[in-house]
C-alpha positions as CSV (number, residue, x, y, z in Angstrom):
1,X,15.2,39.2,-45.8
2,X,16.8,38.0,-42.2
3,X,20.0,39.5,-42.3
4,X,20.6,37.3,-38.9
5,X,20.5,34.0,-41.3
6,X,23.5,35.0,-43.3
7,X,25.8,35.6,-40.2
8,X,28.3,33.2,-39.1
9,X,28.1,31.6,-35.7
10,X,30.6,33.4,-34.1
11,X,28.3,37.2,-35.1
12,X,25.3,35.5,-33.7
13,X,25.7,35.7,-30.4
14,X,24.6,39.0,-28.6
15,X,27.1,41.9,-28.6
16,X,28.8,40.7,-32.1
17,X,26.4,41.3,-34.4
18,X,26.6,45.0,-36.4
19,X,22.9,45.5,-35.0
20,X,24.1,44.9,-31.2
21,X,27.5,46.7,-31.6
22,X,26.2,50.2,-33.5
23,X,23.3,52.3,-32.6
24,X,22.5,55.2,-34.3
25,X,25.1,57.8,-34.2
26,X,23.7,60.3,-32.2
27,X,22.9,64.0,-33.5
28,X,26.3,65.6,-32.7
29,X,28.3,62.6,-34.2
30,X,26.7,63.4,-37.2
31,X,26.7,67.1,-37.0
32,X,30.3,66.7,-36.8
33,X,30.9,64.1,-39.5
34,X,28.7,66.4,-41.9
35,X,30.2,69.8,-40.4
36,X,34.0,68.0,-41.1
37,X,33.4,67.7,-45.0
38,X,31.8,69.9,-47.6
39,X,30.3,66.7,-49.3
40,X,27.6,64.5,-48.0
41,X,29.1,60.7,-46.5
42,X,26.5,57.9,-46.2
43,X,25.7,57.8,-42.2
44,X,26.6,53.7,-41.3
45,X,24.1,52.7,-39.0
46,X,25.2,49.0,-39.0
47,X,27.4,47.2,-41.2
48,X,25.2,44.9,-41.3
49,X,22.7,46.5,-43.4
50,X,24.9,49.3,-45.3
51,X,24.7,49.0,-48.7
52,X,27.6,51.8,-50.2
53,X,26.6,54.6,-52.5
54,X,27.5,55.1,-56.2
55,X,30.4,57.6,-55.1
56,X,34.0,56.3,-54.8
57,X,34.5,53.8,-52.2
58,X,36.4,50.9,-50.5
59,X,34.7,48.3,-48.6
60,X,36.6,45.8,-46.4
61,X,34.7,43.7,-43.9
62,X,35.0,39.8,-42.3
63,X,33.3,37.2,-44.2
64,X,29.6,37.3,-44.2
65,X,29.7,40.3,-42.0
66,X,28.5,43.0,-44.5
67,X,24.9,42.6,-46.3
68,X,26.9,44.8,-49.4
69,X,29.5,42.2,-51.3
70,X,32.9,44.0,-49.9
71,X,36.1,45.3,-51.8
72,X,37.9,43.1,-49.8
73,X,37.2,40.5,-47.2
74,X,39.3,40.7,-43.4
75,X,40.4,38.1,-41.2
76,X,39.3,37.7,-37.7
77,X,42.3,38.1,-35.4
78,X,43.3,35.6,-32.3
79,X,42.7,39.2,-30.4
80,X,40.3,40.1,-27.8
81,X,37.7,43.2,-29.0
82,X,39.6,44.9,-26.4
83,X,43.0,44.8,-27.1
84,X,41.8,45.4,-30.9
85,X,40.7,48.5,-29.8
86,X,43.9,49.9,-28.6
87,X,45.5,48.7,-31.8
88,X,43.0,50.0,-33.9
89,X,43.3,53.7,-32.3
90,X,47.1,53.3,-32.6
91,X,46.8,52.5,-36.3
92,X,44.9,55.6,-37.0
93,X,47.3,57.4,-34.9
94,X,50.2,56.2,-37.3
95,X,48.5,57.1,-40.5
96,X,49.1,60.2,-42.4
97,X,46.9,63.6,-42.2
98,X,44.5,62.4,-40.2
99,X,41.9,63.7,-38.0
100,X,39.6,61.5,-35.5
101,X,35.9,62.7,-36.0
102,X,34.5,61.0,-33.5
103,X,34.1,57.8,-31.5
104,X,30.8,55.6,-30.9
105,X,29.9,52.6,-28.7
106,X,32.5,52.6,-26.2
107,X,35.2,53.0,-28.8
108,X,34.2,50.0,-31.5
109,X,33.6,53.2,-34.1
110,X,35.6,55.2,-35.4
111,X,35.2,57.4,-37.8
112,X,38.3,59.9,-38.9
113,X,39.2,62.1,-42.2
114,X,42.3,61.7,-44.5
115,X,43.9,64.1,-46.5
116,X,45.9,62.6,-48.8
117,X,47.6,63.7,-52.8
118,X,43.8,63.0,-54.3
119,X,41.8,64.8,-51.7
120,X,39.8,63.8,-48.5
121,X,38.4,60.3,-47.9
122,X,36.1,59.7,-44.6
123,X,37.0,56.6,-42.9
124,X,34.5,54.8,-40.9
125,X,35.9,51.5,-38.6
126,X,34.2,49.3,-36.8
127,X,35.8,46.8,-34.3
128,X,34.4,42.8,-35.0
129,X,33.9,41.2,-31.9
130,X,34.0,37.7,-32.6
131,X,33.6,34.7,-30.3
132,X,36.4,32.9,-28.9
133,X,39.0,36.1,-28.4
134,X,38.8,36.7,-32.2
135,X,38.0,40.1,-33.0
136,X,38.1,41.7,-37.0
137,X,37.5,45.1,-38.8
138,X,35.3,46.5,-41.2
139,X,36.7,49.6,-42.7
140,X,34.6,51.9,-45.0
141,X,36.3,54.5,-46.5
142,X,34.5,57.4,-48.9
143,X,36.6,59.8,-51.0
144,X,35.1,63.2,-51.7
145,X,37.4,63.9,-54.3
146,X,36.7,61.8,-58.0
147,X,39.0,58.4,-57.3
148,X,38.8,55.5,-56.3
149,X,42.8,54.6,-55.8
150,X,42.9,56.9,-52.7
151,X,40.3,54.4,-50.9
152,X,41.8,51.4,-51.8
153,X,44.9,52.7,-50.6
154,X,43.7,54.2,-47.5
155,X,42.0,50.7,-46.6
156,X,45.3,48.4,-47.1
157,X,47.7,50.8,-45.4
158,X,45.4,51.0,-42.8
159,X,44.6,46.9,-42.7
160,X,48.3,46.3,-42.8
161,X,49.2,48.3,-39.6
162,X,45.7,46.6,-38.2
163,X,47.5,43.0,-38.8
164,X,51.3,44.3,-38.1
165,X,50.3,45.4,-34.7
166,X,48.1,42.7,-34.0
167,X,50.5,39.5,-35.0
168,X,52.0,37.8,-31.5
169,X,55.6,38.5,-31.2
170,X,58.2,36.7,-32.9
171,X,59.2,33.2,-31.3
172,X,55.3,33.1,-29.9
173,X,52.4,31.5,-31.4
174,X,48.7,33.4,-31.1
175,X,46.0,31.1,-29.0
């Protein structure tokens, strides 16, 4: 199948699609992933050809960025991949219990651990460069503990700072 026919215009050009942005994470970002949990998380490659495991999990991505049908879809943004960086690292910053993991491709992944009331979820991010100074998120998180709520939840709080941070000030229209 040609994952490249499903993508929108705006992933097609180089450095926006999942198989441009993400390389394989090298051996000690995933020595460190595995050596921060006692359970086994699914190593995300690309977005655009993860397909999620059995295990509890929350999947929100753009539209037509993800090859597995997401939880939820995102919006793209009127902000630059850069900027969208800086707001996504402050986001994590403002969530609960939370621990950075470790960073890939200049900052565009990040992957992080959350302890919250059910247990520890993984949380894997990647910035969506989009043409035009759009930019987007795909969030993936994982629970290690049995539910599926803790995901969910981890996703929208998360989403909802994402979109907060990133709206233009009051008064001032984005573009």
């Amino acid at each position: 199948m040609n994952l490249g026919t499903f993508k929108p215009k705006a992933f097609a050009r180089a450095g926006s699609s999942p198989a441009v942005l993400i390389k394989s994470l090298s051996g000690l970002t995933a020595f460190l992933l595995l050596g921060a949990c006692a359970a086994t998380v699914p190593r995300i490659d690309s977005f655009g050809d993860f397909t999620p495991p059995a295990a509890p999990h929350y999947l929100a991505c753009p539209q037509n960025y993800c090859l597995a049908s997401p939880d939820e879809v995102t919006p793209l943004l009127p902000v630059p991949a850069e900027r969208m960086r800086a707001i996504v690292r402050s986001a994590v910053a403002a969530q609960p219990s939370t621990e950075l993991v470790a960073t890939a491709e200049e900052g565009l992944r990040l992957i992080y651990r959350q302890t919250a009331r059910e247990g520890i979820s993984i949380v894997t991010i990647e910035i969506v460069d989009a043409d035009d100074g759009a930019s987007g998120v795909a969030v993936y998180s994982q629970s290690l503990a049995d539910g599926r709520s803790a995901d969910r939840d981890i996703v929208r709080r998360l989403i909802d700072t994402i979109e907060r941070d990133a709206a233009p000030p009051a008064g001032r229209h984005a573009g």
